[in-house]
N, C-alpha and C positions, 0 to 999 in steps of 0.2 A: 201403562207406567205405574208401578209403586207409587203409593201415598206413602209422605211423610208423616202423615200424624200421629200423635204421640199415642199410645193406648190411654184407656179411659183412666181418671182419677184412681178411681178402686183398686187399679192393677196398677199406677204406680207407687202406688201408699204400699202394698204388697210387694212389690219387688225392692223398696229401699227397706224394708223392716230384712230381708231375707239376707239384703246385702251389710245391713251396719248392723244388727241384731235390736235389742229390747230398749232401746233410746234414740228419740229423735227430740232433734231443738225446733220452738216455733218463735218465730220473728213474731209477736204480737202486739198490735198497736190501740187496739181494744176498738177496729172498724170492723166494720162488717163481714169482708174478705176473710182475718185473720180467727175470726168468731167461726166462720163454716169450715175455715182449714180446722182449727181444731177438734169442729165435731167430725171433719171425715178421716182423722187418724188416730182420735181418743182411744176406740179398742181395738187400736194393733197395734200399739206400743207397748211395752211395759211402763215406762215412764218416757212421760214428756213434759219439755226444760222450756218453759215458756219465759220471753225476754224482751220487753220493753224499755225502748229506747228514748231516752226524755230530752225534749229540745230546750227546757228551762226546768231546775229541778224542782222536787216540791210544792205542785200545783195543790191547789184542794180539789177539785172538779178532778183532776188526774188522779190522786190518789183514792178520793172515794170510787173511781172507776174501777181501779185495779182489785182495790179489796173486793168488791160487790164480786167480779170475774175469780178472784180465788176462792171465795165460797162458792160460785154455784157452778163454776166452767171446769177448776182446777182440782176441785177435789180437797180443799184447804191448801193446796200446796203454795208457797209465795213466788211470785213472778218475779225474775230480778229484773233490777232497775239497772238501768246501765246508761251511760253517756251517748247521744247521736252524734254522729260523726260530726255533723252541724254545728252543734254546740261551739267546741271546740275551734272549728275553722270561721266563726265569726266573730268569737270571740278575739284572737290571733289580727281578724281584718279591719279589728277597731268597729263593729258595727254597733253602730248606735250608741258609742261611746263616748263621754265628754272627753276632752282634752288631758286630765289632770291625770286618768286611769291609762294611759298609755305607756308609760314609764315603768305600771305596775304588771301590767298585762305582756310586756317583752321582757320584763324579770322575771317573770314567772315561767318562762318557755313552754309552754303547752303544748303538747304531744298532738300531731296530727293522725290520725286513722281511719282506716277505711271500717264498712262493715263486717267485710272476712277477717279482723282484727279484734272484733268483738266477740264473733263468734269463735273462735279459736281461742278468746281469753274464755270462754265459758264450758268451752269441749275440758280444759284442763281444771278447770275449776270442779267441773260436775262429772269427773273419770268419765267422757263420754267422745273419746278420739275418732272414732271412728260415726257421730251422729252428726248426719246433715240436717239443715237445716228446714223445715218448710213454711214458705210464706204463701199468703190468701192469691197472689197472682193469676189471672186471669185471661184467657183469651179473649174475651169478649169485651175489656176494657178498654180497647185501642187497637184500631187495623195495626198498627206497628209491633201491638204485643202480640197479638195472633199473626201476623206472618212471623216474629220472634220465634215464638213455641213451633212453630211448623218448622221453623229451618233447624232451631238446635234442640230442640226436644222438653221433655216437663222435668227434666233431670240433669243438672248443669255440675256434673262431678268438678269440673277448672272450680267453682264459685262455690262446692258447699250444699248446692241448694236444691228443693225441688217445689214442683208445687201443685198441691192432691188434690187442687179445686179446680184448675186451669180449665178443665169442660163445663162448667158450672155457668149456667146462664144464671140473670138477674132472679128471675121467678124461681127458681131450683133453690137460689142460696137464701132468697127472703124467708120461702117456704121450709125450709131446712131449718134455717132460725127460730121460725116461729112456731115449730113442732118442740124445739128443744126448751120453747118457753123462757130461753133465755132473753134479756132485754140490751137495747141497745146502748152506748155511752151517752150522757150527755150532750156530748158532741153534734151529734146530728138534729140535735133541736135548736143547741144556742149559734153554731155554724155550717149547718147544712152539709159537715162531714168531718172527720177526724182531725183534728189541731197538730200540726206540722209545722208550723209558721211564723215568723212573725209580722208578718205584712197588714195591713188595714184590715180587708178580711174578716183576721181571727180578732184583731186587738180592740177594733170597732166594739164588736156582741161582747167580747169581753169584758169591756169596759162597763158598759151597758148594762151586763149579766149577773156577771162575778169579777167585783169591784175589788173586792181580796185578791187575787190572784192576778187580774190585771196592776196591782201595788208589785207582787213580786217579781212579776216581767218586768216592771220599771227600776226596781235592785239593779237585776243582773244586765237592763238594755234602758240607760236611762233617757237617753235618748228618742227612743220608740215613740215618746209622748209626743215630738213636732210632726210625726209622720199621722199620727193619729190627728194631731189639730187640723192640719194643710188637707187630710182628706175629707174631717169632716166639715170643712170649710167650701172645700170642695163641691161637695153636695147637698150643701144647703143655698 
């Protein structure tokens, strides 16, 4: 019986450069995954449109991530910053909202979108129609995502996307990293992995952390703060 697996990373970083030409977009969230995707398509690109998606805008700890990543990953180049779909659809569900901003937040109709919405606003933004997308995606993160990649392959033309790391064990991508002497975000020190979130979790070490930033979660989610009491109440 024929195997379905995909060919190796290397050969699909080479066959999407063949098929969309000298541009390719990377979804990057400045973890670890999205760090090795970029070292294994740097030099077969001619330019690559790297795009980070913010779940609260204007972190500090975020921003100083991003610039550190444009000098030493990108070449100087700036990573756009763009809206996560999340943002949005929580905002919309009243989370973590007082009362009074409800009135404001259904006046203001906010646009729901997926992330092949983003990435489409950025194909036309950076003349690049025809560049998919690649993200740090991985087989080895979850039986679910490895029989994933096994059934529909590391090239997901319906969705945009592909993904040039997907063979890439944990050791391969550490080591990979750690040759390129590049360093990791913040993130994995103050929460054990990249900030996505707003749940105890992240907002706990945040708090704790980066007291400035954890003020600006509470702007745009003012609410967050009873979640943070009840858990830390919780566990003491």
């Amino acid at each position: 019986m024929a195997s379905n697996r995909p060919p190796p990373g290397e050969e699909i970083v080479a066959q999407v450069r063949r098929e969309t030409g000298g541009k390719t977009i990377l979804a990057f969230s400045t973890g670890k995954d999205s760090i090795a995707a970029m070292l294994a398509i740097r030099d077969a690109f001619d330019e690559v449109i790297p795009v980070y998606m913010y779940v609260v805008p204007g972190l500090e700890f975020v921003e100083e991530s991003l610039a550190y990543y444009e000098r030493v990953l990108f070449g100087g180049r700036r990573i756009l910053r763009m809206p996560h779909p999340s943002l949005y659809r929580w905002l919309n569900g009243m989370v973590y909202q007082p009362p009074h901003r409800a009135p404001v937040i259904e006046a203001a109709r906010l646009p729901e979108f997926e992330y092949r919405d983003v990435h489409d606003l950025v194909r036309d933004q950076e003349n690049a129609p025809k560049a998919l997308v690649a993200t740090g995606v991985r087989a080895a993160d979850s039986p679910m995502r490895h029989v994933s990649i096994m059934q529909h392959g590391a090239i997901l033309r319906s969705k945009g996307e592909y993904f040039p790391v997907w063979d890439w064990k944990k050791d391969r991508l550490l080591a990979e990293i750690q040759r390129s002497r590049v360093k990791l975000p913040v993130d994995y020190r103050v929460f054990g992995r990249t900030f996505d979130g707003l749940d105890a979790r992240f907002l706990i070490p945040m708090k704790r952390h980066l007291p400035r930033d954890y003020a600006r979660v509470l702007e745009w989610f003012p609410l967050a703060e009873a979640d943070v009491f009840r858990a830390e109440r919780m566990a003491s």
